[in-house]
C-alpha positions in Angstrom: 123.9 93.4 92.3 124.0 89.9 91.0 121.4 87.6 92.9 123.8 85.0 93.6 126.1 87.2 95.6 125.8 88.8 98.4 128.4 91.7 99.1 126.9 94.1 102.0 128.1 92.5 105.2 130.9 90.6 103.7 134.4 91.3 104.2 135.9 92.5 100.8 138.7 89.6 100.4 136.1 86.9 101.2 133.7 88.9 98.3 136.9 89.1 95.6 137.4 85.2 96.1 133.5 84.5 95.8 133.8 86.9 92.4 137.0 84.4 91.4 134.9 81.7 91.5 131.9 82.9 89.6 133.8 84.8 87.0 136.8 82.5 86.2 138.0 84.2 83.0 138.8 87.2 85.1 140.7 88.5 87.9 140.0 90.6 90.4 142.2 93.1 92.5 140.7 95.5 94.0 136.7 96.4 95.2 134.5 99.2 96.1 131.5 98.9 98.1 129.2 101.5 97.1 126.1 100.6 99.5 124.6 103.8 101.0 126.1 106.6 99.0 123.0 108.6 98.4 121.6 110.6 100.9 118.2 109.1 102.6 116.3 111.7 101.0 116.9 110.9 97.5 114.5 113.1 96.0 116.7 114.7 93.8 117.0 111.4 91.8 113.7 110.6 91.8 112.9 111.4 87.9 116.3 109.4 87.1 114.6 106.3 89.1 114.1 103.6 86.2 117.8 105.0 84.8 121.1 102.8 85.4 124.2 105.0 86.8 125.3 106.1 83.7 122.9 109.0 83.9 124.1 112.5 84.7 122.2 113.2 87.7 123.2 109.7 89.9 126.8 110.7 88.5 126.2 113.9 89.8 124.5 112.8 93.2 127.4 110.1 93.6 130.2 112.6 93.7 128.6 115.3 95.5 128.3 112.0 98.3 129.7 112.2 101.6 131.4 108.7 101.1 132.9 109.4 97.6 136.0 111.6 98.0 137.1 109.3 100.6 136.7 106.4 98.8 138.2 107.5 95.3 141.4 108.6 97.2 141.9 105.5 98.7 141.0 103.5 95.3 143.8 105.6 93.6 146.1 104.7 96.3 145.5 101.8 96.1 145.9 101.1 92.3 149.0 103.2 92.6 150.2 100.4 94.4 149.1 97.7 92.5 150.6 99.3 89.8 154.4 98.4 90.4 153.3 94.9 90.2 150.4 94.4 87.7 149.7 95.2 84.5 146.1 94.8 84.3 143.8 96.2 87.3 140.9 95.1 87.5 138.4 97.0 90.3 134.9 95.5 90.8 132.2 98.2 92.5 129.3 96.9 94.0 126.1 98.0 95.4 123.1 96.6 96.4 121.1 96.2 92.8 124.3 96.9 90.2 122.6 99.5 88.8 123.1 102.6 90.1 126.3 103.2 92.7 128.2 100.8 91.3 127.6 101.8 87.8 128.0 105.5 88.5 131.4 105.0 90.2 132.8 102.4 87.9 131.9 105.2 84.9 133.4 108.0 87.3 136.9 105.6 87.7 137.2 105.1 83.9 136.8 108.4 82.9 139.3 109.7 85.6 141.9 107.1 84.2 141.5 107.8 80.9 141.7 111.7 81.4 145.1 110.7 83.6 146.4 109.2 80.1 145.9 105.5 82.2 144.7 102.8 79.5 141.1 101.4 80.4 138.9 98.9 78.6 136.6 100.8 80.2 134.0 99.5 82.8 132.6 96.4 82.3 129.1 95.4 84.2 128.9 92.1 85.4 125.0 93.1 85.7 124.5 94.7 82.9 121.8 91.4 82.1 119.7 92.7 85.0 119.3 96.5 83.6 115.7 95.0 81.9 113.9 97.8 83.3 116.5 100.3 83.0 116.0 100.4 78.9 114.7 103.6 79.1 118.5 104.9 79.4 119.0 103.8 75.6 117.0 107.0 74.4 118.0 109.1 77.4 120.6 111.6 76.9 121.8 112.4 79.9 122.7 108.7 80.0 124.8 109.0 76.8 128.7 111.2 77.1 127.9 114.8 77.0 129.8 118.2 77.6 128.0 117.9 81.4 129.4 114.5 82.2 132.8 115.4 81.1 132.6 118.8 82.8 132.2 116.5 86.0 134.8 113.5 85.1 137.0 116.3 84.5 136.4 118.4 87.9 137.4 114.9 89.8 140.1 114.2 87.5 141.8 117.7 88.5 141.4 116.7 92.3 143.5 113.4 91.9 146.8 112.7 91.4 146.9 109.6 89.5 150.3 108.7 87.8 151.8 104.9 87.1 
């Protein structure tokens, strides 16, 4: 997560007016806190470590989360909503680092939307600059789209009924 902001005990309007002001060339709608998805035992990400969310394996670990159905159903409601009056949705997910929840779920949305025929500019990472360490995802495949990814966007796109 970005240093200067603090999202984990905040309440989520006081969080989208703190964005607002750091980030005045966009607006924001709707958030998703992503803070404790994984299971304590996290061992089964342990070799995707120094990897962003972007990588199969958090994908994987994020939807197979006890927090996730939960909160993708209410996202969807909730953009189903702000749908009759906006355009443009813009939905921030944060976590503690912005690597790896957030990341994972804001690649997980996008996909969803664009499999529901919804227009997306796609996610946009407003920490993208602090992903130094994570380089290693530019060689990694699993980090790239593959069949397996889309096998698993498409498994949680058939779950949800998105529509405009």
């Amino acid at each position: 997560m970005r240093s200067d902001l603090d999202f984990t005990n905040t309440p989520v309007e006081e969080c989208l007016k703190a964005l607002q002001v750091s980030e005045p060339r966009m607006e924001f709608h709707l958030m998703i806190k992503c803070f404790n998805m994984f299971a304590e035992n996290e061992m089964s990400l342990w070799h995707s470590r120094h990897h962003c969310g972007e990588h199969s394996n958090i994908i994987e670990e994020c939807i197979n989360s006890c927090r996730f159905w939960a909160m993708v159903d209410d996202c969807f409601e909730r953009v189903k909503q702000l749908w009759k009056t906006q355009n443009t949705i813009n939905v921030v997910c944060c976590d503690y680092e912005g690597t790896r929840e957030s990341v994972a779920m804001a690649s997980i949305l996008s996909a969803v939307l664009e499999i529901k025929d919804c227009k997306t500019a796609g996610p946009y990472h407003l920490c993208k600059g602090q992903w130094r360490e994570k380089d290693i995802c530019s060689s990694c495949w699993r980090c790239k789209q593959h069949e397996e990814k889309d096998e698993m966007f498409s498994a949680v796109a058939s779950t949800l009924c998105v529509a405009s």
